[in-house]
C-alpha positions as CSV (number, residue, x, y, z in Angstrom):
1,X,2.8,9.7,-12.9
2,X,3.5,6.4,-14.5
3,X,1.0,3.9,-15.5
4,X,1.3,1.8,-12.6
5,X,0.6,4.6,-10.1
6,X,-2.1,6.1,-12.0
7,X,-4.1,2.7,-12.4
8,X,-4.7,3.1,-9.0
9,X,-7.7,5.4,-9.5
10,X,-10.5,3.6,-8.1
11,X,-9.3,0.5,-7.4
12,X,-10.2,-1.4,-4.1
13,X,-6.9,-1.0,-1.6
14,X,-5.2,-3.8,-1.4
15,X,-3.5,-3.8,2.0
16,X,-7.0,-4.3,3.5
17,X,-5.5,-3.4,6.9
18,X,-7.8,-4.3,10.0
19,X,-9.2,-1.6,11.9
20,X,-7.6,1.1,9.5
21,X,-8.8,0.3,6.4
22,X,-11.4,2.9,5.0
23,X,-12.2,0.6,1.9
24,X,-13.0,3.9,0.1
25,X,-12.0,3.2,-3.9
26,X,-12.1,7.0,-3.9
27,X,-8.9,7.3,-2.0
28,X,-7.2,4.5,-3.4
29,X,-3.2,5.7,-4.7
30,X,-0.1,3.9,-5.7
31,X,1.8,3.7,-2.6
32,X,5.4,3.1,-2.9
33,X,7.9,1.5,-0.2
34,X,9.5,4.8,1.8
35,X,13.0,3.8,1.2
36,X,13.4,4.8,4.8
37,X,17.2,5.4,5.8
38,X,17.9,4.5,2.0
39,X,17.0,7.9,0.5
40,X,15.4,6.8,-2.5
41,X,11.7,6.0,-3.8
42,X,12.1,2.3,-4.6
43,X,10.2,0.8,-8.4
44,X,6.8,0.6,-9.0
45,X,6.9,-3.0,-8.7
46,X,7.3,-2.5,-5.1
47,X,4.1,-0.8,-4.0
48,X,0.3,-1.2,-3.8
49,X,-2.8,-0.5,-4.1
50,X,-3.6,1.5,-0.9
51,X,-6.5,3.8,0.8
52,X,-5.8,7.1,2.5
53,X,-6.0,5.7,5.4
54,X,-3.7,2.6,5.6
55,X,-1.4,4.9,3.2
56,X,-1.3,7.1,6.4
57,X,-0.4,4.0,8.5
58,X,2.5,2.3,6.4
59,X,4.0,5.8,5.8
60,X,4.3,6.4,9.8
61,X,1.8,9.8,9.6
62,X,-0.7,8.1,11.5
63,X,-0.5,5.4,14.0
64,X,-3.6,2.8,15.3
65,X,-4.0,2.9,18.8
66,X,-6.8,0.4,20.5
67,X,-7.7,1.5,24.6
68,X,-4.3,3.7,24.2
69,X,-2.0,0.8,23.0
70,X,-0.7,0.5,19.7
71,X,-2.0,-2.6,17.7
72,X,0.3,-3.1,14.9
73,X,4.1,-3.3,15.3
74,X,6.5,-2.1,12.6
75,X,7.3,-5.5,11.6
76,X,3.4,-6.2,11.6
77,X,2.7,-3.2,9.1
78,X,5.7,-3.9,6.9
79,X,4.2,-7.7,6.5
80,X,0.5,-6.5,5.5
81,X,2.6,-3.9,3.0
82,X,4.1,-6.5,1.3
83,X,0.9,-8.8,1.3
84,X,-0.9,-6.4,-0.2
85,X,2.0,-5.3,-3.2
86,X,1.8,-9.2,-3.9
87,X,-1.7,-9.0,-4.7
88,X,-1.2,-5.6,-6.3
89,X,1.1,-7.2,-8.5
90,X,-1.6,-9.9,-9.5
91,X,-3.8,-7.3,-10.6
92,X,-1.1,-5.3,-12.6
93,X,-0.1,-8.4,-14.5
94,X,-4.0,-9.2,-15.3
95,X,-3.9,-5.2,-16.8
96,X,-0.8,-5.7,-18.8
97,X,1.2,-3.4,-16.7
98,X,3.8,-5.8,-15.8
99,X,5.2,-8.3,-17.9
100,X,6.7,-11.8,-17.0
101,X,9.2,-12.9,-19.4
């Protein structure tokens, strides 16, 4: 573990995902952009601050469903990621973690 992904501990998740979101500080990891159909695991500078349970969503293990219809499209999920790594990235430049030169 780096010290990006393990300042995650107990931190509120960031990608504050409606419906999904457990807002559990508890479950709260470093979660990291799949590299799907890249094959790698991309920087710690592109990831947030996320709950089990909207971890589960961006990841693809889980999927929201409202009266049997899926509520969030891929490109909806992959805009809240990224809205929530910016604000993740606020919070690890407050802590020191990341440095702008």
């Amino acid at each position: 573990m780096t010290k990006i992904t393990e300042s995650a501990r107990g931190e509120e998740c960031q990608f504050r995902i409606p419906g999904v979101c457990n807002r559990n500080p508890e479950t709260t990891v470093f979660c990291h952009d799949s590299g799907a159909g890249f094959g790698i695991k991309w920087a710690d500078t592109e990831g947030g601050y996320g709950c089990s349970a909207c971890h589960d969503l961006i990841d693809g293990r889980s999927k929201y469903k409202h009266n049997g219809h899926l509520v969030y499209t891929p490109d909806d999920i992959e805009l809240m990621f990224y809205q929530g790594c910016r604000r993740t990235r606020q919070i690890l430049i407050k802590k020191g973690l990341i440095k702008l030169s």
